[in-house]
N, C-alpha and C positions, 0 to 999 in steps of 0.2 A: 445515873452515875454521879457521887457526890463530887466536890472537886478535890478534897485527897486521892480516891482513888487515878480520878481523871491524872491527877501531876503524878502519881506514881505510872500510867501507863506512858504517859508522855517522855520520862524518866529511862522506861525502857525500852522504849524506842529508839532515842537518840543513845542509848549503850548501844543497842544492837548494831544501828547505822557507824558509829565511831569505830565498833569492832570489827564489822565489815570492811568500810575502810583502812583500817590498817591493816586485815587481811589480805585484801588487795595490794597494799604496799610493799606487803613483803611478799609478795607472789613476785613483783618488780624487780624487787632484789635478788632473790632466789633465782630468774630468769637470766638476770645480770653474771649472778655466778657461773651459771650454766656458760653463758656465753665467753666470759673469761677463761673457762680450764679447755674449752672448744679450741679459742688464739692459742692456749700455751700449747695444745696440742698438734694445733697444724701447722704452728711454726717449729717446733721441734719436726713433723713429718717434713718439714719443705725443709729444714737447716740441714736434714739426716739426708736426704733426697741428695740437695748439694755435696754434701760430703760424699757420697758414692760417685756422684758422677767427675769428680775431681780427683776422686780418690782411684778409677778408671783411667783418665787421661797422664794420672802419674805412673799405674805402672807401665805403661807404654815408653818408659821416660829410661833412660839410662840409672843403673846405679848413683852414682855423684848426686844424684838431684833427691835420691829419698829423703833425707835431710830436711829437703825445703818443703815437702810433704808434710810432714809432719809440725811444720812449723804452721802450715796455711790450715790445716785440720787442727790444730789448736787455736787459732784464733778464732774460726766458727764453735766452737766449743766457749770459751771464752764473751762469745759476743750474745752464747745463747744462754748460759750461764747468770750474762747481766740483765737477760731481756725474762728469762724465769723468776728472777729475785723482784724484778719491777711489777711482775704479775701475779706473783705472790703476794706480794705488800698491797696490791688492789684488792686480791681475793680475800684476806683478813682484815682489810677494812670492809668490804660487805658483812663478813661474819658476825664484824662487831654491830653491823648496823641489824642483823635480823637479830640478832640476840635483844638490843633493846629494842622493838619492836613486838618480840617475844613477853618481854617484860613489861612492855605496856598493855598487850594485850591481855594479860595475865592479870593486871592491877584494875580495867576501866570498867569493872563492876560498881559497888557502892561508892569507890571512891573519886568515879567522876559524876560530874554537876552539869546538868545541861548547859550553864552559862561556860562553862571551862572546855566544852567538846570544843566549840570553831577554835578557840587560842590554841588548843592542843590537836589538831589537826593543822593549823596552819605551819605548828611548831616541826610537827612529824614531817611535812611535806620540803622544808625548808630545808631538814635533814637529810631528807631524801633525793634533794630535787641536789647537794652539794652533791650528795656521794656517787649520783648518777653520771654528775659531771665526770669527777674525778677519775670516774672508774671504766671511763670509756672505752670500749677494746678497741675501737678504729684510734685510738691517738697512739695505741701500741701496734704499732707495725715492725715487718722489715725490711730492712733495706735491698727490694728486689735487684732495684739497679747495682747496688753495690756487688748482690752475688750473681747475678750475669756477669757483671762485669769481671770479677774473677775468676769467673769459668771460661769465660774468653781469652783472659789472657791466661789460664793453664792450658788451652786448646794453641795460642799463636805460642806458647812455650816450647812445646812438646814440636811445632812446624819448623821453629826458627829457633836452635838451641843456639844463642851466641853469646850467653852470659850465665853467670853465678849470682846474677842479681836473686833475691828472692822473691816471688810475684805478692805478694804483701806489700814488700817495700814499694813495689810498681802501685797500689794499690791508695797505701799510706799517702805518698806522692799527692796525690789529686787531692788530699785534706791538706799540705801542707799552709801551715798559719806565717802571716808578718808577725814576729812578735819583735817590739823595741821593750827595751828597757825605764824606766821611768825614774828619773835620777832621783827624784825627789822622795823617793820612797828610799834610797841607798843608804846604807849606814854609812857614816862619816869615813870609815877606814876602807871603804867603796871607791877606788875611781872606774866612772862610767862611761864609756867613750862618747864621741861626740853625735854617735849615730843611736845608739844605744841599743848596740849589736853585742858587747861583752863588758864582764865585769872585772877585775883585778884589787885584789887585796894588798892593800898598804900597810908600813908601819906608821905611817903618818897619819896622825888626823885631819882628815880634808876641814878647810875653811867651807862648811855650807849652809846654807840655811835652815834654821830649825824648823820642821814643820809637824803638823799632826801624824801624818803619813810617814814619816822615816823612820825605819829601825835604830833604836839608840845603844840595843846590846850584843842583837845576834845579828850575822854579815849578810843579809838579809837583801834580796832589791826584789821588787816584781813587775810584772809588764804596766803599759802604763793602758791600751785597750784589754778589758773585761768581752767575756764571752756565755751567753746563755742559752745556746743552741746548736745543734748542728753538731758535727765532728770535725777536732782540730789537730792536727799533728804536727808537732816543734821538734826540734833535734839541735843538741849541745855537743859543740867538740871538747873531751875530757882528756885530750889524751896530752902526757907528763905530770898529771897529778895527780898528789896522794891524799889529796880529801876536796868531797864535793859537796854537795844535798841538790837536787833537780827536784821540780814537783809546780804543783796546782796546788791556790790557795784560794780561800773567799777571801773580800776588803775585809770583813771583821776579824780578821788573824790577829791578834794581839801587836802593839808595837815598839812598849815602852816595857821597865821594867827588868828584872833580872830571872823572872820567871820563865819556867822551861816551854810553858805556853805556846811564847812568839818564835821559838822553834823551828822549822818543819816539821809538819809530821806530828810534834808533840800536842795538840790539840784537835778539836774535832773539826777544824778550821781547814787543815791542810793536810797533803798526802807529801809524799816525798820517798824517794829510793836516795840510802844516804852509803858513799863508798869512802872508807878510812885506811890505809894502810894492807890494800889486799881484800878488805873485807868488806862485801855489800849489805846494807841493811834497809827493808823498807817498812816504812815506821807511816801512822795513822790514827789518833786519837791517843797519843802516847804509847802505843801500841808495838813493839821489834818484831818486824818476821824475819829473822837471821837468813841470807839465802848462803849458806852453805856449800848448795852444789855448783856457787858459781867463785870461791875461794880463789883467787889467786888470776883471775880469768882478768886479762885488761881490754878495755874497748876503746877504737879511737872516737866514737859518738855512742852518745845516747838518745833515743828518741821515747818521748811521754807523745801518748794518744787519748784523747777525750772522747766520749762516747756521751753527750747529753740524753739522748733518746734512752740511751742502756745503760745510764746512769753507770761507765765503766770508766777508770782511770788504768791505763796500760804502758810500762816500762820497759821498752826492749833495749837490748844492745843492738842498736842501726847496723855496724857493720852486717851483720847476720841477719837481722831482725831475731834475734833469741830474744824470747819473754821473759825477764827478768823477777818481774810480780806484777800482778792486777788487783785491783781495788771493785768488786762489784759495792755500788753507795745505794742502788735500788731509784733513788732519788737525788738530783740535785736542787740543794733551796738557794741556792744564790750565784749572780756571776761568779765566775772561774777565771784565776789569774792566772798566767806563768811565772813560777817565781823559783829562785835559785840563791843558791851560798856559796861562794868556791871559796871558802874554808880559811881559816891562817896561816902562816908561811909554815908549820909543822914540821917544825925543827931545819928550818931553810929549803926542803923538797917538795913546796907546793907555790909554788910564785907565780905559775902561769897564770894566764887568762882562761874561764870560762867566755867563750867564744857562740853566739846563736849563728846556726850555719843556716844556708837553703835547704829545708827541708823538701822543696822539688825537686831536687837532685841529688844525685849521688857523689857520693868520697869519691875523688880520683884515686884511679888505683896508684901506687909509689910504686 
């Protein structure tokens, strides 16, 4: 055998072995998918599971309480809703990884060179070895505890009927967050108490100091600890006022500027449920979802719920726990703030304070 022939078989050998290879690769991946629509599946079986058996211990429950049924069977709905959209967004970054895989395997005829196989397997495995991470089904779980624990207390509900509470709120409760306010971040016409439990809107320009971090245009403050994990629930007392904005921000939220950006809501920075004169709006990437069916409806709190795992942002009226809007984001890329606007004086009928209440407890009844 001459040694062309010789480098030509040697040639095709390391095609076959690099093809092989990446055969194997994506047999990884393909198995990964399998595995992933397996979680979506038997968490939707075990979230539906839950629902029947809660959905059993209500009708056992007086009329008066259907209401609160249906609020608790939306929030499972809601929470599986965000945990499909996060498992979705896994399963089409697989897609996209057999696809080029596909296409490598497709191309590594003539146009690869023995010297280029190791860089371009090491290159493929690098790829692969990220999206293996990424794509883990044990990092997407659910929160077992959390729905025993809801089914326990629809079980001591249904035992010990002594309230109107809703068992969500019971629920909500055990996330409740400290959040203080961070003055430094307040727009000037911001006074921030000294706890930095509320904020009130002036006509005055406060004496403060300039800093990177303070809103210079919109009435803007946020908390001053950031949050990257876990489930947090805050609640704001709104009641005598005719404009607010509540919501969850990244630090990169715009701060300067007359642009609609630094906003709530108006960027893909922040989320926010925004309420003006009767009317609620929850806004997202510049984004109005007009809620309409809640026109004219006043609450004396608002409670925002984070969901990092289920990448969920959720807005209820606390008196009730009624869901106001939800934000499935699939993913969160950066700490998450609490941040708020209680609005300008609006023709003299908005002067009060936004107020952060205990979200471990409940409103006294009046």
């Amino acid at each position: 055998m001459d040694s062309k022939t010789g480098g030509k078989a040697t040639h095709e050998t390391s095609v076959l072995r690099h093809q092989q290879h990446l055969q194997k690769q994506r047999d990884v991946v393909a198995s990964r998918m399998k595995k992933l629509a397996a979680k979506q599946v038997a968490i939707t079986k075990k979230t539906n599971e839950m629902k029947e058996k809660i959905k059993k211990k209500y009708e056992d429950m007086k009329r008066v309480l259907d209401e609160d049924l249906q609020i608790t069977l939306t929030q499972l709905d809601i929470e599986l809703e965000a945990t499909e959209k996060l498992l979705e967004d896994r399963l089409e970054e697989c897609y996209h990884l057999t696809q080029e895989l596909d296409l490598e395997l497709s191309n590594t005829g003539a146009k690869v060179k023995t010297k280029d196989t190791d860089t371009q397997n090491a290159e493929t495995e690098k790829r692969i070895s990220d999206t293996m991470k990424l794509t883990d089904p044990d990092l997407i779980q659910m929160d077992e505890f959390r729905n025993e624990q809801l089914l326990s207390l629809t079980i001591n509900l249904l035992l010990f009927i002594r309230s109107q509470v809703p068992v969500t709120k019971k629920l909500f409760q055990s996330y409740a967050a400290d959040v203080v306010l961070d003055a430094d971040t307040a727009h000037p016409k911001l006074i921030i108490s000294p706890s930095g439990d509320s904020a009130t809107y002036t006509d005055t320009w406060q004496d403060v100091p300039e800093t990177e971090s303070r809103f210079d245009t919109t009435l803007n403050v946020v908390s001053k600890q950031g949050f990257s994990e876990g489930r947090q629930y805050w609640e704001v007392e709104v009641s005598g006022k005719t404009y607010w904005e509540l919501g969850l921000s990244y630090p990169s939220i715009p701060r300067k500027g007359r642009e609609e950006d630094s906003w709530l809501g108006r960027g893909k920075e922040s989320w926010c449920v925004e309420y003006y004169n009767g009317d609620y709006t929850a806004w997202h990437g510049g984004v109005p979802h007009e809620l309409t069916m809640l026109a004219g409806k006043k609450f004396t709190r608002i409670g925002v719920y984070c969901s990092f795992p289920g990448g969920l942002v959720c807005f209820l009226g606390a008196d009730t726990m009624t869901p106001l809007h939800c934000f499935c984001t699939g993913t969160f890329t950066d700490t998450l703030h609490q941040a708020l606007c209680p609005g300008h004086d609006n023709e003299g009928t908005n002067w009060k304070s936004l107020k952060i209440c205990d979200a471990s407890r409940s409103a006294p009844v009046l």
